[in-house]
N, C-alpha and C positions, 0 to 999 in steps of 0.2 A: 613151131608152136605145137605144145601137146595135148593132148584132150586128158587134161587134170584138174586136180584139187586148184592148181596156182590161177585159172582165170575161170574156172566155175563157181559163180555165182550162183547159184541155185540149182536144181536138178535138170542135167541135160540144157543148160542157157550157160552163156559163154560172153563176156565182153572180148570184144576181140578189135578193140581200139589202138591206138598208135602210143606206146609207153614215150618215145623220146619227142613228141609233140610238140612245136615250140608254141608261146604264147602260154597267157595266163588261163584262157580258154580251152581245158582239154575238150575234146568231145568224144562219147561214148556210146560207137554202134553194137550191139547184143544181138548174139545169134542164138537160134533157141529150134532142137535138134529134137524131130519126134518119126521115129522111122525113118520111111524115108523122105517124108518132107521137113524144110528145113524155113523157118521165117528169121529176115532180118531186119531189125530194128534201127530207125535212124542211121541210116550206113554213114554217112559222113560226109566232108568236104572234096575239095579236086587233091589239095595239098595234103588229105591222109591216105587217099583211096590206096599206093597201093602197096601199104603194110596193113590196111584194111583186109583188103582181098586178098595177101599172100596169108594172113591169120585166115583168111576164114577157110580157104583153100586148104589147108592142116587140118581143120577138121571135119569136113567133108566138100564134096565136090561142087563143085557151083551148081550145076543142075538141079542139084537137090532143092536148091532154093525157088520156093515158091509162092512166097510173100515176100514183099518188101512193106513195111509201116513207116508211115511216114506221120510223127506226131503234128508237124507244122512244115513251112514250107522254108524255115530260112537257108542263106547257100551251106553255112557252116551245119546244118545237118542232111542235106539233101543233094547237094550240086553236084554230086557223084552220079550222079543215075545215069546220064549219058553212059558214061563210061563204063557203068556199071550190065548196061545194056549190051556193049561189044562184048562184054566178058562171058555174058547168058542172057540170053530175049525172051523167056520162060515165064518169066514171074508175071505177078499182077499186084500192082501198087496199090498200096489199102490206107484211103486216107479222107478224112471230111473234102463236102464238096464243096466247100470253103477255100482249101488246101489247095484242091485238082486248078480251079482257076488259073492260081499263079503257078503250079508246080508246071505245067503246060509250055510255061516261058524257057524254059529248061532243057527246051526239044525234046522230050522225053516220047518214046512210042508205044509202051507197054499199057498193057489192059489197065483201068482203073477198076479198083472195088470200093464203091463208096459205102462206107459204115452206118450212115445217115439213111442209106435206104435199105440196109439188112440189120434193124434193129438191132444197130450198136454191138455183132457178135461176130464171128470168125470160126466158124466149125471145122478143125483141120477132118481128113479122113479116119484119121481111130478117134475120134470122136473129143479129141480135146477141146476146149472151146475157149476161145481169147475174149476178154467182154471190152469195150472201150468206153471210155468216162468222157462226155464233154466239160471240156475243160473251159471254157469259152473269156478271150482277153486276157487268158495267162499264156504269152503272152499275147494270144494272134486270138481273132476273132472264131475261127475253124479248128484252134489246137485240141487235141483228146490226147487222154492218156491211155496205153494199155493193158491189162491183168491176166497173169496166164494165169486160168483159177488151180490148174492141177499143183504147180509149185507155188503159187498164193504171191507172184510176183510182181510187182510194179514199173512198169516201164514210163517214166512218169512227163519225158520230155523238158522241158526247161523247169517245172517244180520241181524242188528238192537239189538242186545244181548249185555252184558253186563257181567262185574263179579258183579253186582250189587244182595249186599245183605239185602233185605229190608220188611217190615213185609206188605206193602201192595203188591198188583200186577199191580197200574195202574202209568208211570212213570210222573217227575215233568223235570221243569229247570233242576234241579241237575243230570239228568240221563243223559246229555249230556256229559260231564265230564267222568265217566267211559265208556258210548258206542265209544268214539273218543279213547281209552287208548284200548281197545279191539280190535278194527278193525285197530288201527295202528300195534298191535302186532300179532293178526292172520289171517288177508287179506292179499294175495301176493301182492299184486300191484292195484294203484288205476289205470293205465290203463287196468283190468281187473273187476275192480268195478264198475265203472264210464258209460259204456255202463246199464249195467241194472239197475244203481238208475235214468237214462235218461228214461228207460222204466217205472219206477212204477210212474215216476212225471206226466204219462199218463193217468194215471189208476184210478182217482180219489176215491182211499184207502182212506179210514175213522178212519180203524184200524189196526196199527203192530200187531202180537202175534207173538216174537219172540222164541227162543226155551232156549235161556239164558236170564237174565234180566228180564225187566219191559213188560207189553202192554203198549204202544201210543195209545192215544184216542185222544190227544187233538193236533193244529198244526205239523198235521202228514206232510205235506208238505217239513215244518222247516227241520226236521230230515234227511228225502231224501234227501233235496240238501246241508246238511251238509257231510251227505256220499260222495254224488258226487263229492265232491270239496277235499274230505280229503286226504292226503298224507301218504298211508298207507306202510305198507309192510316194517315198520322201521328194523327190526330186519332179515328180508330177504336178506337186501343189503349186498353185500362183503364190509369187513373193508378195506379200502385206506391201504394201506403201506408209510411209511414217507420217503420222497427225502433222508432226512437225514441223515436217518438210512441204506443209501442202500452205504452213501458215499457222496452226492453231486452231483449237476448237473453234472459236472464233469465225477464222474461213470457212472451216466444216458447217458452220450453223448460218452463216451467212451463204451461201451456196443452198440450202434448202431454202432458206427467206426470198433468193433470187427467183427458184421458181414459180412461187409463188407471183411474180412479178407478170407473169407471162398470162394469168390468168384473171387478177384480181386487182383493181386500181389501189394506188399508194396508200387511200385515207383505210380501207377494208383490211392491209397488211399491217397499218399503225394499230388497229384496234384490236389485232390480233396478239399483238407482241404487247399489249399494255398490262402492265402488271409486273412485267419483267424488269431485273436492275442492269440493263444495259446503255449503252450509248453509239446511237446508229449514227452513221457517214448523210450527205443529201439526200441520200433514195435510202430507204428501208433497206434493203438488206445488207448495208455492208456494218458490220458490226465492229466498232472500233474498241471497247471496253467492256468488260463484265465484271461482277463480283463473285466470290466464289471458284471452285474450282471449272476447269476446264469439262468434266462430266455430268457438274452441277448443271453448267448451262444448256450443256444436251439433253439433259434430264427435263430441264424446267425448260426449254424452249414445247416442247411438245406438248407437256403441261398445261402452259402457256393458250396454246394454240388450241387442244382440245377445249378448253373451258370458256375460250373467247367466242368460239368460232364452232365446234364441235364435229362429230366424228367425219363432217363429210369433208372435212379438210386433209384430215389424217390419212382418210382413203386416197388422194389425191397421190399425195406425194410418195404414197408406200414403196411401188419399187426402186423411186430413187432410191430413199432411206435403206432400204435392201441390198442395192448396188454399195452403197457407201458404206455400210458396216461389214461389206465381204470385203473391198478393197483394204480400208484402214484397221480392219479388226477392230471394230469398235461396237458395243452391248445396243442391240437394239432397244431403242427406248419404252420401258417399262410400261405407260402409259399407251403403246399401241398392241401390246399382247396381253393386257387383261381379261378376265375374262367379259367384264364388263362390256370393254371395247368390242369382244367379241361379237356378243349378242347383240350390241347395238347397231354392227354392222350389219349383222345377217337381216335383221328387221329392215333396217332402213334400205338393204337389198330386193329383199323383198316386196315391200311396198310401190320401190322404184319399175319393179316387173310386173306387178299387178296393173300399177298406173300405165305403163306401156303395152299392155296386153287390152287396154280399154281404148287408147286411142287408135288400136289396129283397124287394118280396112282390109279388103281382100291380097294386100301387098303386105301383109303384117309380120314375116318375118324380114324382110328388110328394113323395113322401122324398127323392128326390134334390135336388129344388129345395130342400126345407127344411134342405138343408145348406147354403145359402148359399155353394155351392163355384161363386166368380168368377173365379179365373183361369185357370180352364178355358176359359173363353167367348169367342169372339170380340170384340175389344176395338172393331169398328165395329159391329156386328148386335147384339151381345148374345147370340148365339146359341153352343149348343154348340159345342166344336171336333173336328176328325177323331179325338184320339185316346180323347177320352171317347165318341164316335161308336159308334166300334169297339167297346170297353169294355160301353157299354150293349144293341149289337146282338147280341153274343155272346151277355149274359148272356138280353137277350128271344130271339133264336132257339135256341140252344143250351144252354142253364139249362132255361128254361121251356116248351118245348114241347115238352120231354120227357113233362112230366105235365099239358098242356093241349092242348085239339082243337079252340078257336079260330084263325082263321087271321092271317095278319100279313104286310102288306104294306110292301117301301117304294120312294119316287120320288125319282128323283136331276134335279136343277134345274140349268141351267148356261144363262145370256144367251148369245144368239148373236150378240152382236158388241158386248160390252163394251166392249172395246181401244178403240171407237170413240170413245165417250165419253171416256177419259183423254186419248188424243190432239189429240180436237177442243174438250175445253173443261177439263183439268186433273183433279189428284188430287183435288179437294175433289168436284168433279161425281162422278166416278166412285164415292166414299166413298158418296156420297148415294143412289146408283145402288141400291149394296149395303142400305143402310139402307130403301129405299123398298124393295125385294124380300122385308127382313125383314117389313115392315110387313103388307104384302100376305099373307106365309103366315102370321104370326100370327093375321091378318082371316076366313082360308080353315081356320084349324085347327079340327079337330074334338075335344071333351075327351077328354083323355087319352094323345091323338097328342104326337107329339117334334119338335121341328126343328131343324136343326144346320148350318152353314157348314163344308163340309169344306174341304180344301187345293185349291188351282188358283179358289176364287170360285165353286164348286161345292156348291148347296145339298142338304140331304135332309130331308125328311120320311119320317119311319115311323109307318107306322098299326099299329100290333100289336093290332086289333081286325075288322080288315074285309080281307074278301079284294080279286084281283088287280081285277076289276070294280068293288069301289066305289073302290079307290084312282085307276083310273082317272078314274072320273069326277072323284076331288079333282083330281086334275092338269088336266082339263080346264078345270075352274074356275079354276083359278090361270093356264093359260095365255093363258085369254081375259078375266083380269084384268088381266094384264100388258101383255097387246097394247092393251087399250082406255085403260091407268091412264093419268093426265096428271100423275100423281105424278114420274115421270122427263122429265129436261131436252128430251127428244127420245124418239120412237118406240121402243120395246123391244119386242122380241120373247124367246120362251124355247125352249128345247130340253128332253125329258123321256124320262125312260125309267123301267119299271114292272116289278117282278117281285117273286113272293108267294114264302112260305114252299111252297105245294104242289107247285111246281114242281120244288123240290130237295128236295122231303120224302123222298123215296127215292133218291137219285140218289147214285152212287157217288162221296163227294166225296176221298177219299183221304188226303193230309195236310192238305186243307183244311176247318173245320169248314164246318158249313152257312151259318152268318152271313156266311162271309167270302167263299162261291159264291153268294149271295142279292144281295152287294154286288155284285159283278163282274158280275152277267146286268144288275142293273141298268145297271151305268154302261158296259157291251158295248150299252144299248138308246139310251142317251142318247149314244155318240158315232155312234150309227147316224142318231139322230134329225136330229144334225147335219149327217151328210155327206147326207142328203137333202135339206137346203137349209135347216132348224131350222123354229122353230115348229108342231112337232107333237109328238106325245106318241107313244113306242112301247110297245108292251108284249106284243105276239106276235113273236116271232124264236125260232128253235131256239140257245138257250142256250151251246150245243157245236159249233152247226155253221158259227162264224166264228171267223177267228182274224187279228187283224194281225200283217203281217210287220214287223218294226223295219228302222228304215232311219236313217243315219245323215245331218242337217241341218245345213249351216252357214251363220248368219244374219251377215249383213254390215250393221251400220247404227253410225249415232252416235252415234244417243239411246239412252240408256241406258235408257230409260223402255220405248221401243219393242223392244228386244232381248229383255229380261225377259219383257214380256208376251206376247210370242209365243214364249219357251223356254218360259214355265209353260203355255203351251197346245200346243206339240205334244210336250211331253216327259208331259201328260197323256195323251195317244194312246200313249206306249211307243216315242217314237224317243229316239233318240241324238242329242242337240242340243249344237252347236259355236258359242263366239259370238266376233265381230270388229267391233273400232270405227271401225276405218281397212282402205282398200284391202289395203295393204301386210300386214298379219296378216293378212284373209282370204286372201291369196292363198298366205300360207306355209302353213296352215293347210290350204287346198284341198290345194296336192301332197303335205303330210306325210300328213292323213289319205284323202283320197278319199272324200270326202262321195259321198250318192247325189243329191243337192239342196240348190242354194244358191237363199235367200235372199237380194237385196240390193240397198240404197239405191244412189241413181243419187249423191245428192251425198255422197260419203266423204272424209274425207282423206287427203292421199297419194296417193292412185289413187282415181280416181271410180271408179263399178259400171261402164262403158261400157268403160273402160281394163283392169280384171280381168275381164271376161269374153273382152278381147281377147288377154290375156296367157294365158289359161285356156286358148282356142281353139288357141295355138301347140301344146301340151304333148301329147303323146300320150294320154297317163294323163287328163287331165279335159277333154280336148274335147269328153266324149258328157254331160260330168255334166247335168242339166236344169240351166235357170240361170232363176230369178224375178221382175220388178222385182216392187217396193213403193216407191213414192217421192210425195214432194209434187210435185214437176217432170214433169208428162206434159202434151208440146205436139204438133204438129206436126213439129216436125224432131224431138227426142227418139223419140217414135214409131218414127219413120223409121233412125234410127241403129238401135233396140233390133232391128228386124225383120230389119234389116243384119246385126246381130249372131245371128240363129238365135232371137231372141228373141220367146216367141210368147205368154207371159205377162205382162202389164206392168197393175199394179195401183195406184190412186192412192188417197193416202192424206186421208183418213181410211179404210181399207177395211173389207170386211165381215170378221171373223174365220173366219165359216164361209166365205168364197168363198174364203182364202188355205188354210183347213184342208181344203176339198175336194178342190183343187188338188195339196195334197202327197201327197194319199192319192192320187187317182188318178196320178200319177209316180211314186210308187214302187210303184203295185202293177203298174204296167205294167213298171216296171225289175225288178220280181221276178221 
């Protein structure tokens, strides 16, 4: 093999895979040659190793190899390493510690370099630097992808792959075709796709190197947002079951009328169903005839039943009806997602919590739980929500310690750089994020304690048994749970803040009762915690002697994803937040109101951030405003432009949340 034009891929990187490969499966290890160090990429299976190695062997000597990447751990890209090992014991295998777990089964004895804990980068000695993408559940939980930034290459691991069996290595039109038949059958879901082909349409890639299939050299762009848009995970979805075959609407509607059976005596299920044109079996729910069609009856059963009977029936049976409309494919009924319905649940939820919060005694939240009151709860954690929160603190601060001289503490939980997570690997990570945080304070709960998901992703625990010292120490527990847990997709850290009942036990609260000044020291300790940098726990601060000034924010970006989650975090802080999806709004926006601080992305439409900070600059009125970047685009000349422009903040994204929330605090309290 020769060091040519015919298997150079990009400058100085080399596929140096097995051309006569049997199977529909090629696979595609890349060698990529910078001096004298030498990194390989996905080396391969047992069955290619060694046309592998006599390729790579031709273009330079194995010693030189001093990374091996491994995107995922399957055998068909990895199972070589032993072998690989006899050939040279040098290297050090560079791969999430996702990966390292299983790759371990492999006998493998070479150093690991986990990615996960040297911020996702690869600095060779002349200073090239390889960045890696988590890729996470395409298809492995631990899989990344690689980027040599100097040739703008992608090494992209099972994205972009193919069963494509073809005698060259560079792809055409026609690879489109098989890569779509690929990723619809071994990508879970394109809303776990779809977040990272958003990321690499950033990144201005020149070249795929997948790990199956073809390389992409040419309209690499094309390809990405073919991904993005594609509707994968065909063979992942559960198959429908047919109405038909269960029986008929009919049975479907009689199967909810049975439940009912379990709860409520015959004459209360007659009276529910009157009005209806049907003809019941000897027990109410087996329904023998209806009139009308088969959706008619779905329709007007619920109808039915709401008008007879009303909403607290319909709450009953909801996740059946739930369960049954995913099985059958069948329209959930109209009459339980109104908005009507709505509201009239929340109320009647409400009231339900109230009444249970009045017959509490000192045992009141397990009363509470034995009321079985679910839609209160946070619908990802399972956890209380802020308004039952509130409800329950009132009644344990302000109720009850009137006539108790035990004391009651509580600590308010908030990640400090959540945002990251949705950004860098999707909604579903982030859900999980929330779900392993519950996990964790249920693991750290002490009996009798409370925990609850307020508003903003903001958790609390109340201890209504131990003072400000032992709550402390729960928090510390938890925090150095969090930091160490391997539960979340990537490193977490937390921010906390602590304050007891004794604090405000005399304290002139005014029109606020004590509950609702016990809450506020707290969450005055946790945004303290954060603008200190996060990951520590406060709980000494004078309560009264800080006070944020409000200041008015207008964030500029496109993703709608991105806008959201940083309005619900600094309008957590108590500013005034303004949002814009294009240049052109921002900039109306800027001279109608006169923000104190703009956020905003460099790529907008209509007017890049580069172009309204230019337009901003002219203007009398908002040439002093502070002006922000947050973008995926930070190079070189960007840089240079932003500095050009007075620009002294410029932040890439994925960013930390607390280094953009420090950032505003300290500009507007300098602007105050």
């Amino acid at each position: 093999m020769k060091r040519d034009t015919e298997r150079e891929i990009a400058g100085e990187i080399y596929w140096v895979g097995d051309q006569q490969a049997s199977g529909d499966m090629r696979c595609n290890p890349y060698l990529l040659i910078d001096g004298n160090e030498a990194v390989l990429f996905d080396p391969g299976s047992v069955l290619d190793f060694e046309k592998v190695i006599s390729n790579v062997k031709e273009i330079v000597p194995l010693r030189k190899i001093k990374y091996v990447v491994l995107s995922h751990q399957d055998p068909d890209l990895c199972s070589c390493l032993p072998m690989l090992e006899k050939e040279n014991t040098d290297f050090k295998i560079v791969t999430h510690w996702r990966t390292k777990i299983l790759i371990k089964y492999y006998g493998v004895k070479s150093e690991f370099y986990m990615v996960d804990e040297n911020d996702y980068k690869l600095k060779l000695k002349s200073g090239r630097e390889i960045q890696f993408i988590p890729t996470p559940y395409l298809h492995f939980p631990g899989a990344i992808a690689s980027y040599d930034i100097k040739s703008k290459t992608l090494f992209s691991g099972d994205l972009f792959g193919s069963m494509e069996s073809s005698e060259g290595i560079f792809a055409d039109e026609s690879y489109i075709t098989g890569m779509r038949a690929f990723h619809e059958n071994y990508m879970p879901s394109t809303q776990i796709m779809r977040p990272v082909m958003e990321t690499f349409l950033l990144m201005g890639i020149e070249t795929i190197a997948p790990q199956h299939g073809l390389v992409i050299n040419k309209n690499v762009k094309d390809y990405i947002t073919i991904l993005r848009n594609l509707e994968c995970g065909i063979f992942l979805n559960s198959v429908k079951k047919s109405v038909k075959d269960y029986g008929g609407y009919g049975s479907i509607c009689s199967l909810i009328i049975k439940k009912y059976t379990d709860i409520f005596s015959d004459a209360e299920i007659l009276e529910a169903l009157s009005g209806m044109n049907i003809e019941t079996g000897d027990r109410p729910f087996e329904i023998l005839s209806y009139g009308g069609t088969g959706l008619q009856l779905w329709e007007n059963l619920f109808e039915a039943i709401f008008n007879n009977k009303g909403i607290k029936w319909l709450i009953i049976i909801e996740s059946l009806v739930e369960k049954i409309c995913k099985e059958y494919d069948m329209p959930f009924p109209e009459i339980m997602v109104s908005e009507f319905i709505k509201s009239q649940e929340e109320a009647i939820v409400l009231r339900h919590e109230v009444e249970a919060l009045k017959m509490q005694s000192s045992n009141a939240d397990q009363s509470i739980l034995s009321k079985g009151v679910k839609t209160s709860r946070c619908a990802i954690t399972g956890l209380y929500s802020q308004v039952f929160f509130m409800e329950y603190l009132k009644m344990v601060i302000d109720s009850e310690r009137e006539e108790s001289e035990s004391p009651a503490s509580i600590i308010l939980i908030d990640f400090d750089d959540l945002t990251r997570i949705k950004t860098a690997f999707g909604q579903e990570e982030y859900d999980n994020a929330l779900k392993s945080m519950s996990y964790i304070l249920k693991h750290e709960r002490k009996s009798g304690h409370m925990l609850f998901r307020l508003d903003s992703g903001i958790f609390a625990y109340l201890c209504s048994d131990i003072s400000k010292e032992g709550a402390v120490e729960i928090a510390e527990n938890i925090r150095n749970e969090v930091r160490n847990s391997k539960k979340f997709i990537d490193e977490m850290t937390i921010s906390e803040g602590v304050a007891d009942y004794a604090e405000i036990e005399g304290m002139e609260t005014e029109s606020k009762s004590k509950a609702v000044r016990m809450y506020e020291a707290a969450l005055l300790r946790l945004r303290m915690a954060k603008n200190r940098g996060g990951d520590i726990v406060v709980s000494d601060t004078d309560i009264l002697g800080i006070e944020y000034d409000n200041g008015k924010v207008l964030i500029a970006d496109s993703d709608e994803t991105n806008r959201n989650v940083l309005k619900a975090y600094l309008e957590n802080r108590e500013y005034n937040v303004l949002t814009a999806a294009d240049g052109e709004e921002a900039a109306e926006l800027a001279y109608k109101e006169l923000p104190e601080l703009i956020i905003s992305e460099i790529m907008l439409p209509k007017m890049d951030g580069f172009l309204l900070r230019e337009n901003l600059l002219h203007n009398s009125y908002t040439k002093n405003i502070p002006f922000i970047v947050i973008s995926n685009l930070k190079n070189e000349n960007s840089l240079k432009r932003a500095f050009g422009l007075g620009i002294t903040h410029y932040l890439k994204k994925p960013y930390m949340i607390v280094e953009i929330l420090g950032i505003v605090d300290s500009k507007l309290k300098e602007k105050a």
